[in-house]
C-alpha positions in Angstrom: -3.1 5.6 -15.6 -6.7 5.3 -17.4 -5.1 5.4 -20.6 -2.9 2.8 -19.6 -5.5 0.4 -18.3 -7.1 0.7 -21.9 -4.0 -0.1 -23.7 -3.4 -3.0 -21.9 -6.9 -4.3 -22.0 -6.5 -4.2 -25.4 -3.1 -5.9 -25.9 -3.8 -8.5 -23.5 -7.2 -9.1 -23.1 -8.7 -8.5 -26.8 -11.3 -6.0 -24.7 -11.2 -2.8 -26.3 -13.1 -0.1 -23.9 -13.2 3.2 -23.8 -11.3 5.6 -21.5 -14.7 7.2 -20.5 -16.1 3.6 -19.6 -12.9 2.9 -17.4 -13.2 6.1 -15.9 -16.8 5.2 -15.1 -16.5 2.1 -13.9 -13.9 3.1 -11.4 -15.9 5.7 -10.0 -18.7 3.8 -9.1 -16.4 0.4 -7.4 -15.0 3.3 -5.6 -18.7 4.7 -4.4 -19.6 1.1 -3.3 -16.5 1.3 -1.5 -17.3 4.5 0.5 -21.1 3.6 0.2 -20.5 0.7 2.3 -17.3 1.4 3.9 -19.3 1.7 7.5 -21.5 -1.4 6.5 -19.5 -4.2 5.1 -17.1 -5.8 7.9 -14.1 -7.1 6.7 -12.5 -10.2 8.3 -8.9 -10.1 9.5 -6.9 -13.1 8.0 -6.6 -16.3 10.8 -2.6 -16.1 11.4 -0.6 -19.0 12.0 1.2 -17.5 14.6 0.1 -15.9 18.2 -0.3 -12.3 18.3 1.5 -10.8 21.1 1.4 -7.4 20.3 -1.6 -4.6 18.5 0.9 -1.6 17.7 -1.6 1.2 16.6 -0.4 4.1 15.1 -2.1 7.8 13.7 -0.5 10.6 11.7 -1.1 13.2 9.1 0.5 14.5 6.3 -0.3 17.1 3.5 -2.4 17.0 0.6 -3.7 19.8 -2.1 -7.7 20.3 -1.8 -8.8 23.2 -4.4 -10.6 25.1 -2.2 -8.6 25.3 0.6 -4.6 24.5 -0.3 -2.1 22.5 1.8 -4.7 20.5 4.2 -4.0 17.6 6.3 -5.4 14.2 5.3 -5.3 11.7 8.4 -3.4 8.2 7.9 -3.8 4.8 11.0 -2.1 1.7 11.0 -3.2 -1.4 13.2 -0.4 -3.7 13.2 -0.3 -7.6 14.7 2.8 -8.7 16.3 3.5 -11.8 17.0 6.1 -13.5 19.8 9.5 -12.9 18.2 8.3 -9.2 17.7 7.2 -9.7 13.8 5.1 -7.8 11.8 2.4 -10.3 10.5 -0.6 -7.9 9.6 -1.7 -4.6 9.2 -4.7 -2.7 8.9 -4.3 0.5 7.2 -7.7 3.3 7.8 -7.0 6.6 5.7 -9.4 9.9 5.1 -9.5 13.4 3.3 -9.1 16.2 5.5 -13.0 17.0 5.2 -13.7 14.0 6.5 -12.6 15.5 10.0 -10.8 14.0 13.1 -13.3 12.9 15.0 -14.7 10.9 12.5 -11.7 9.3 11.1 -11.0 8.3 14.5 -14.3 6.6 15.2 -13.4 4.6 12.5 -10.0 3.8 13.8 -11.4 2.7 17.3 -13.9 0.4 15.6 -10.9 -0.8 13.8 -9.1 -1.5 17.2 -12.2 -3.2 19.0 -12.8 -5.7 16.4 -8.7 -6.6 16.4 -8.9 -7.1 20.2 -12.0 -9.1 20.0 -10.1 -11.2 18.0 -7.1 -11.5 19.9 -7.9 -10.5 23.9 -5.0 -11.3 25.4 -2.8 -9.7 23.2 -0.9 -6.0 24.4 -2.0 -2.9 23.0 0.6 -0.4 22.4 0.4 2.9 20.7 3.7 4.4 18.7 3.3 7.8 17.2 5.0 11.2 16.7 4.6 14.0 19.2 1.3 15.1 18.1 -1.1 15.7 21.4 -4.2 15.3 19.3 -3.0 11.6 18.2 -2.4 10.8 21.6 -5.3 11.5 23.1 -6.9 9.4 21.3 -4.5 6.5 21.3 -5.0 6.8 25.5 -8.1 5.7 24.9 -7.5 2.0 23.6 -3.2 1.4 24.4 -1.9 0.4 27.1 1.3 1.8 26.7 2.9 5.1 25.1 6.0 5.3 22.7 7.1 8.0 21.1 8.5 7.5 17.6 11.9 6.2 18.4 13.4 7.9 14.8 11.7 10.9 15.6 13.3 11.3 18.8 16.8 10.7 17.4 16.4 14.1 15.0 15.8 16.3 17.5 19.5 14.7 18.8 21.1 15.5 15.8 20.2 18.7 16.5 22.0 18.6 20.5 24.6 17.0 18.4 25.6 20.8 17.1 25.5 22.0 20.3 27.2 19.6 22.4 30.0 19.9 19.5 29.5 22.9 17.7 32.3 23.2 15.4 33.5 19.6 14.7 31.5 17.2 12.6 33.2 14.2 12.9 32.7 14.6 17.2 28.8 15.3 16.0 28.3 12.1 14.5 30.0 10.3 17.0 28.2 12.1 19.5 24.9 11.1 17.9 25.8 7.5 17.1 26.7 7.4 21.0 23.4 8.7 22.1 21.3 6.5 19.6 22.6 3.2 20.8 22.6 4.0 24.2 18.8 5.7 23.9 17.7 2.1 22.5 19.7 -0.1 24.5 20.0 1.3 27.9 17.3 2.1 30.5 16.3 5.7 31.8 19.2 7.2 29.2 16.1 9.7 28.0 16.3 11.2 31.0 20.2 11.1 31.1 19.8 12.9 27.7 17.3 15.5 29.0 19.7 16.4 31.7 22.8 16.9 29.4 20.8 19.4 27.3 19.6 21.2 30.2 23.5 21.5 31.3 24.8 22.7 28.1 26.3 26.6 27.7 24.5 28.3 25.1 27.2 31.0 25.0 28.6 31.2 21.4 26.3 28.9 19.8 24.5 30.4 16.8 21.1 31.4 17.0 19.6 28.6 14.9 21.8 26.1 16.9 20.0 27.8 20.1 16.6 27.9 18.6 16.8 23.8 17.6 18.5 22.9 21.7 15.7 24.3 23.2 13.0 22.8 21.2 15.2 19.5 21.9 14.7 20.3 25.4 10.8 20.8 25.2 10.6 17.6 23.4 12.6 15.7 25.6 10.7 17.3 29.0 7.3 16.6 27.6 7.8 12.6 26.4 11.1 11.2 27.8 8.5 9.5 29.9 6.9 7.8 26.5 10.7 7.1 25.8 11.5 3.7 27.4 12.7 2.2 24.3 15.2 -0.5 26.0 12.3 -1.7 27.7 10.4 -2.0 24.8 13.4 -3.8 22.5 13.7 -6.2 25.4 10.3 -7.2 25.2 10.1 -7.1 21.5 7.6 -4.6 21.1 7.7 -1.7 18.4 9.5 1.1 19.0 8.5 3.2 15.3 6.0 4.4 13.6 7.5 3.3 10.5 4.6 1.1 9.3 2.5 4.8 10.0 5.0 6.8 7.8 5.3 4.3 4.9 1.6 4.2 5.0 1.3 8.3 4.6 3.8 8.0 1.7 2.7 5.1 -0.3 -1.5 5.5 1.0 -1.0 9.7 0.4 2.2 11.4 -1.3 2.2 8.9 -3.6 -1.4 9.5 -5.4 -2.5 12.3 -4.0 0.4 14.5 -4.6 1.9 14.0 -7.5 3.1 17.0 -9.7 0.2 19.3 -10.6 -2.2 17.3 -8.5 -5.1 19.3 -6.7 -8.0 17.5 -5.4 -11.9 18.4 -4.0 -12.9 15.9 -1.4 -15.2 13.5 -3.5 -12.8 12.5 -5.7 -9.7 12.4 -2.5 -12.0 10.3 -0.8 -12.8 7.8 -3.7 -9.2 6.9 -4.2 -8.3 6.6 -0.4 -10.7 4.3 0.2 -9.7 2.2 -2.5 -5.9 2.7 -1.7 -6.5 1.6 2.1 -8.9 -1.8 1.0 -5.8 -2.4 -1.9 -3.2 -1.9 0.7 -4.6 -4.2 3.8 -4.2 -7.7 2.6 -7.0 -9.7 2.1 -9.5 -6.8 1.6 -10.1 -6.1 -1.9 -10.6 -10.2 -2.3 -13.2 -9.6 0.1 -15.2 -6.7 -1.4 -15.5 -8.2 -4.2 -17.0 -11.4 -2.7 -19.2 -9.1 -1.2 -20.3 -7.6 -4.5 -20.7 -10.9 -5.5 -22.9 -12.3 -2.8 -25.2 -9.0 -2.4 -25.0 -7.3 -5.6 -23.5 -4.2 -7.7 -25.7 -1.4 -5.9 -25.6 0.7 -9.1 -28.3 2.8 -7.8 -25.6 3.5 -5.6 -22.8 4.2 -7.9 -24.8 6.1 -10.1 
């Protein structure tokens, strides 16, 4: 990618640099970024529409650190919805997995106080995964709960095997059946929930066995979180798709490519940047920052 920027600075901008300079000159934007990353406020864009809706969201997903293997690096989204149920804006906050939780989600809840300054009257609604740990700290700031509406439907295509265990075609009918009626009509979780618990086990495969009952536990613990007919009639979220996308593209996509293995200072470099790239309007605005108070190169050094 260096090597790349070099070539094309060459080719289309006469500037011929060195790969050690562009390799330098990256890392130190990226230590003014983390430098001031607690410091520098940046604005949210003035929307033309009303915001209805603040959809935050948390999740993590995997990364390669060399001293410790497979660790999880923590991923938030803060979206703005407006009236019709639109996504308009989105925040995106990401960190290594040295930063810890606790910190990454102080930064997160600073995030979500200066959105609902902003907008006060708007409803704040959290949509994540199962994870306990996210949600107790989405309680904190949301007014309501949703659990990850495409989430939920893969622990049914699991009941699907056991509610027809040796015909596929009756599976996916079975499953198409459920989906609608999970998103469409009210207190079906529940309906759901019951079915499983009815079901004979007797002849079903182990596996199939295994995956029902940890449908079942899934379905006890957050059919309550699960009132998505509720939520498409009021136009509000019902995925964590904005969450996901943001793990991939913020993440997988840098941070875990082939051969890739990481130590924290470097991680944390490029997820800062990746998170001010990715949440329009913020790079323009750190570097009118640099331009009003200076390059600390002290800093950066």
């Amino acid at each position: 990618m260096a090597d790349g920027t070099t070539t094309t600075l060459a080719s289309n901008h006469g500037r011929c640099v060195t790969l050690a300079f562009v390799q330098d000159t990256a890392a130190a934007v990226a230590a003014v970024v983390q430098a001031k990353e607690e410091s520098w406020h940046y604005a949210t864009p003035k929307l033309p529409e009303p915001i209805r809706t603040i959809s935050v969201g948390v999740d993590g997903t995997c990364m390669f650190v060399v001293e410790d293997g497979q660790r999880q690096a923590m991923v938030g989204s803060i979206s703005l919805f407006d009236n019709k149920g639109e996504r308009r804006h989105t925040i995106y906050l990401a960190a290594t997995p040295e930063y810890g939780k606790a910190t990454f989600y102080q930064r997160v809840g600073r995030e979500i106080e200066h959105v609902r300054q902003l907008y006060p009257q708007a409803h704040l609604s959290g949509v994540a995964d199962g994870s306990e740990d996210n949600w107790t700290f989405l309680r904190q700031y949301t007014q309501d709960e949703c659990i990850d509406f495409y989430h939920t439907t893969g622990y049914l295509s699991w009941v699907a095997k056991a509610v027809h265990p040796r015909n596929f075609a009756a599976q996916q009918a079975w499953l198409d059946d459920s989906c609608h009626k999970l998103k469409h009509e009210k207190g079906y979780a529940k309906k759901l929930l019951e079915q499983m618990q009815g079901l004979a086990v007797a002849g079903l495969s182990e596996l199939v066995q295994e995956q029902l009952e940890k449908a079942k536990t899934y379905f006890s613990n957050h059919y309550q979180q699960m009132k998505y007919a509720e939520r498409v009639e009021a136009k509000l979220p019902i995925g964590s798709g904005v969450t996901e996308a943001a793990c991939k593209t913020i993440v997988k996509m840098r941070m875990c490519r082939g051969g890739a293995k990481w130590k924290e200072q470097g991680a944390a470099a490029v997820l800062s940047l990746r998170t001010l790239i990715y949440t329009e309007g913020r790079w323009e605005q750190f570097w009118a920052k640099v331009d009003r108070y200076g390059f600390p190169i002290d800093m950066a050094a």
